[in-house]
Phi, psi and omega in degrees: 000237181125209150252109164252164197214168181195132168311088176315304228183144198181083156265036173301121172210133145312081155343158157337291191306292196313311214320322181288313189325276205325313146356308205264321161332285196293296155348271206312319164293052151254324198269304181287008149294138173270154205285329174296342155265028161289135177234040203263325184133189155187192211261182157282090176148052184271294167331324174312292204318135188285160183304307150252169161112142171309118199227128173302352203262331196221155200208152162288167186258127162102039181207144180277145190313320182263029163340302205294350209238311186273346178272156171240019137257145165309294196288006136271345166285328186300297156312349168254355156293332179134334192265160191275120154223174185230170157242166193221158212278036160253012154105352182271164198242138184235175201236095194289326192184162192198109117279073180188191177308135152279147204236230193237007170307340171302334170297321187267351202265339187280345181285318155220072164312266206276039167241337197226154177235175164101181183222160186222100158302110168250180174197123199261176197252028163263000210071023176275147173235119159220165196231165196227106173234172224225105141166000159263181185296342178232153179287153202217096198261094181262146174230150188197117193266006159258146195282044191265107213259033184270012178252356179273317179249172183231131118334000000 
């Protein structure tokens, strides 16, 4: 089944500077998640599987279980979670788009809240529309079902 969800509207962006932080973030939850709130699926030993910690049996959703090791990047962990990004020529990298099911991106985008600025416009495939801002310690969630989305973000 799923959610599906898709991207309105996005000045989400990672500075330059941030781009290793923000890395070493998205990584380290594979080892400080508990692998039972991985929702990715998992193997037959799931069950084996140690409390924490990178496991072949349990994964994030849309992500390979060992990630912190096949991504070499934010923008390749950002992209195997689902999202279209770019870098733009000062080297910092934003986040353009999202189309598919929802996963576990809320997870990772909340992992580097205060590494990033900017806002993310979603839209659900009921017509719900809410927004997101970035860049302090906590993610800031405004919900609104029209789409007008100057009640949504704050700049």
């Amino acid at each position: 089944m799923g959610y599906y969800v898709s991207i309105e509207e996005s000045t989400f962006m990672i500075p330059a500077e941030n781009l290793d932080a923000a890395y070493k973030a998205m990584c380290q939850l594979n080892f400080t998640v508990p692998n039972s709130q991985k929702r990715g699926g998992s193997w037959p030993g799931k069950d084996d599987a140690p409390e924490f910690g990178p496991h072949k049996c349990c994964w994030f959703s849309w992500m390979d279980w060992n990630y912190h090791e096949t991504c070499k990047d934010a923008e390749a962990i950002l992209q195997k979670v689902g999202f279209y990004t770019e870098y733009d020529e000062a080297g910092n990298l934003h986040i353009r788009g999202y189309d598919s099911k929802t996963g576990q991106e809320d997870l990772f985008l909340k992992s580097i809240c205060s590494l990033s600025t900017g806002y993310i416009v979603w839209k659900g495939e009921d017509d719900e529309y809410w927004g997101e801002t970035y860049g302090g310690e906590e993610v800031i969630v405004k919900r609104q079902g029209a789409p007008d989305f100057s009640h949504l973000v704050t700049v």
